[in-house]
C-alpha positions in Angstrom: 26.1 9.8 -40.0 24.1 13.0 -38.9 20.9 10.9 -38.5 22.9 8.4 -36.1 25.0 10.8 -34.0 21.0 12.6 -33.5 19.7 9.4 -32.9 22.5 8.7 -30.0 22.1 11.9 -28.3 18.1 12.0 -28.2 18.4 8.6 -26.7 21.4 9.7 -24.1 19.2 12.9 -23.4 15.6 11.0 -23.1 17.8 8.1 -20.7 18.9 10.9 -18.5 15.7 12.9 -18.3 14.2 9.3 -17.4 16.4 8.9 -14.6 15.8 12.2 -13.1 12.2 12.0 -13.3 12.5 8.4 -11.5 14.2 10.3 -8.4 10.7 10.4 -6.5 10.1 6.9 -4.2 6.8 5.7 -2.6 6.8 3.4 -0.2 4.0 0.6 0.5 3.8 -0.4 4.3 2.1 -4.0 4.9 1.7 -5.1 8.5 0.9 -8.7 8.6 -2.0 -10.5 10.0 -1.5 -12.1 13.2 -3.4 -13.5 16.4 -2.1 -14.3 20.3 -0.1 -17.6 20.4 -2.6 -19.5 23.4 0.1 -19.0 26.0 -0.2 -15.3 25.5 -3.9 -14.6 25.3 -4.2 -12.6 28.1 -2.0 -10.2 27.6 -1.6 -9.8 23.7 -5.1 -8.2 21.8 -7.0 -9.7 19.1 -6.9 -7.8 16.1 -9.2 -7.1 12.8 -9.1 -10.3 10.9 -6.8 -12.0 12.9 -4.3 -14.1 11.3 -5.8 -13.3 7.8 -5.9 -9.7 8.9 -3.3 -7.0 8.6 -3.1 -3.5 7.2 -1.7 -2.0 4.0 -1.1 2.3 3.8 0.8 4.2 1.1 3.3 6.2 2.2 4.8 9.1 0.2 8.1 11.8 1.7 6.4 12.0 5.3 3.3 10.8 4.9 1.3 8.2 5.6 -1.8 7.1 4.1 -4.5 4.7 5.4 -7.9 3.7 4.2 -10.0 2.9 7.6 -13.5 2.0 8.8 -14.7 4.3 11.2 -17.7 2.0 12.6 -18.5 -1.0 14.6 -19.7 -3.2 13.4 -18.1 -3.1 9.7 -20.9 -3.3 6.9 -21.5 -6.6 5.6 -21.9 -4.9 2.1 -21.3 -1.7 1.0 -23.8 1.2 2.5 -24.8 4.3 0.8 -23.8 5.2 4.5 -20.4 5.4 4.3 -18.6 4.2 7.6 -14.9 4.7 6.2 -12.1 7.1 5.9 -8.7 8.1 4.5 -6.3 9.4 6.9 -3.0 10.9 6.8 -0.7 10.5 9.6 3.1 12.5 9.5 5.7 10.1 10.7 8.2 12.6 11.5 11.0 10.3 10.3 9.3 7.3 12.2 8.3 3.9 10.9 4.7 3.3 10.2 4.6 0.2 12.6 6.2 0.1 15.9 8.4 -2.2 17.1 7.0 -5.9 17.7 5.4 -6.2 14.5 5.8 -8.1 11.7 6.0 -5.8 8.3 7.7 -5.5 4.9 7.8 -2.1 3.3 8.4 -1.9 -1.0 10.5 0.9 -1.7 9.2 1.6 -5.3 11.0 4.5 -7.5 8.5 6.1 -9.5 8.2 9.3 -11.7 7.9 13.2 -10.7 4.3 13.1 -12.4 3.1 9.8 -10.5 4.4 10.9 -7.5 2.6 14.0 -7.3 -0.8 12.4 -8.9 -0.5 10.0 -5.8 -0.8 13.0 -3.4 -3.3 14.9 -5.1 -5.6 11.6 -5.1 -5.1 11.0 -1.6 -5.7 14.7 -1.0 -9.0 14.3 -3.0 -9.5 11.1 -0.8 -9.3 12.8 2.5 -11.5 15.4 1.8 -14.3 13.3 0.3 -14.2 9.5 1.0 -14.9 7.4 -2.2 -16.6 4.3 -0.8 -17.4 2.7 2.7 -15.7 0.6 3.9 -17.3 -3.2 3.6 -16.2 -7.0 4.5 -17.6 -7.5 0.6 -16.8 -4.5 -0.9 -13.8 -1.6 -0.6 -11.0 -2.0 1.9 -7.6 -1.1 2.7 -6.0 -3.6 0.5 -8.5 -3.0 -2.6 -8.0 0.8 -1.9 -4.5 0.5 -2.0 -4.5 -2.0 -5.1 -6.8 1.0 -6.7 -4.8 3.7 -6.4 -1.0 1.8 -7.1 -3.5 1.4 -10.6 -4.6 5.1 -11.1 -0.6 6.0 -10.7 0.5 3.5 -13.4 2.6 1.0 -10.4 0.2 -1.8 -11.2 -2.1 -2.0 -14.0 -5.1 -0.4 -13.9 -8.5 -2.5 -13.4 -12.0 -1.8 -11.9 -12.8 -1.8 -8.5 -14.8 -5.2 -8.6 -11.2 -6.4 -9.8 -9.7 -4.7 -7.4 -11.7 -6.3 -4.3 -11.6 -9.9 -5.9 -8.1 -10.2 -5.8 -6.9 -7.7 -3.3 -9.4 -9.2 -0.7 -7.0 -8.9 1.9 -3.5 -7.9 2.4 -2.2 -10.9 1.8 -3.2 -11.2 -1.7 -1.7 -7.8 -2.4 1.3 -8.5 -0.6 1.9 -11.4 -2.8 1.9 -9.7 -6.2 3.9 -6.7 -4.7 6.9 -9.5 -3.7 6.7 -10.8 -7.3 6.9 -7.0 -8.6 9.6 -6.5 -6.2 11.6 -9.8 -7.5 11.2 -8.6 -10.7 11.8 -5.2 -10.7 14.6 -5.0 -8.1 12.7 -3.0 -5.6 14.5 -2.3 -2.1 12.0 -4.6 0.4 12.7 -3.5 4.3 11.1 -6.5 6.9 10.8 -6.6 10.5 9.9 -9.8 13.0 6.8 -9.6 14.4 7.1 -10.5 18.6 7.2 -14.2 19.5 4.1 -13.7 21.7 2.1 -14.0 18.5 1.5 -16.0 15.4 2.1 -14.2 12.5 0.9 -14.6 9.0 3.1 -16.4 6.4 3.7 -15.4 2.6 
C-alpha cells in the first residue's frame, strides 16, 4: 500500500515538474519560396531560389535567428573561406515577415534546459560562424535542421544528413507539418500577395 501511494505521488510530482519545465516555446519561422506572377514582373523582385527558395530562422522570446550568406556569388561548394553568418534580429513584438508574404510559424513547447541550450548555441554561432554558406553544402534550412537536432526537437543526425534532406526549406517544412500533426503544435500562416506565385506544400 505504502509502495503504491509512493509510486502515485512520484509520478503526480515528476508530471508536474514536466509540465513546468515545458513552459518555454520556440518558434520556427518559414517564409515560402515564391517568384513574380508574369503580369507583375516589373514591379515585384526576384528572390534567392525563387519558387524553390524561401527562408527558415529560429526564433526564441524576442529573438530572431538567421543563418545567411554574406557574398555574391554564393559558393558552389563549401570554402575554407567562409562567406556566411548568423544573425540575430530583436523583433520588438513584431512578426519575422511582413505583411504580403506567405509564411507558417510552429509554435513548439519545449523544456527550460533546451530552451536555454538553443540560445547559448546560437550565441556561440554569432560569435564564430560554423560553416559557409554553399549551394552544396550548409544553409539556412540544414542549419536550422542542425540545431532543432542539437536541442532534442528532431533527432539528432550529421550535417551530411542534415544537407541531404533539409536541402531547402521546403523539405524541412514538410517534416515540421508532420511533427506538428502529430504533436499538436500551434501552426500560425499567412497569404503571401496575389502578385506572386507562391510555393505549395
Amino acid at each position: 500500500m505504502k509502495s503504491g501511494l509512493t509510486l502515485l505521488l512520484l509520478f503526480l510530482f515528476t508530471r508536474g515538474f514536466a509540465q513546468a519545465d515545458s513552459s518555454h516555446f520556440i518558434k520556427v519561422n518559414f517564409l515560402y519560396g515564391s517568384k513574380p506572377l508574369r503580369a507583375h514582373k516589373s514591379t515585384e523582385r526576384k528572390h534567392f531560389g525563387g519558387i524553390h527558395g524561401g527562408h527558415v530562422t529560429i526564433q526564441a522570446g524576442d529573438l530572431d535567428y538567421s543563418f545567411r550568406r554574406t557574398s555574391k556569388p554564393t559558393h558552389i561548394f563549401p570554402s575554407k573561406k567562409r562567406e556566411s553568418s548568423f544573425s540575430v534580429r530583436k523583433l520588438e513584438g513584431q512578426s519575422r515577415y511582413g505583411p504580403g508574404r506567405k509564411t507558417v510559424t510552429f509554435i513548439i513547447p519545449v523544456a527550460r534546459q533546451q530552451y536555454e541550450s538553443l540560445h547559448q548555441i546560437h550565441q556561440a554561432y554569432c560569435d564564430t560562424t560554423p560553416y559557409d554558406y554553399a549551394f552544396f553544402g550548409m544553409r539556412c534550412a540544414a542549419a536550422t535542421r542542425e540545431i532543432l537536432g542539437k536541442i532534442g526537437v528532431m533527432k539528432k543526425r550529421s550535417r551530411f544528413f542534415n544537407i541531404a534532406t533539409a536541402f531547402y526549406p521546403k523539405r524541412l517544412r514538410l517534416k515540421l507539418l508532420r511533427l506538428a500533426k502529430s504533436n499538436n503544435f500551434e501552426m500560425i500562416t499567412t497569404e503571401g500577395r496575389p502578385t506572386r506565385k507562391w510555393e505549395r506544400d
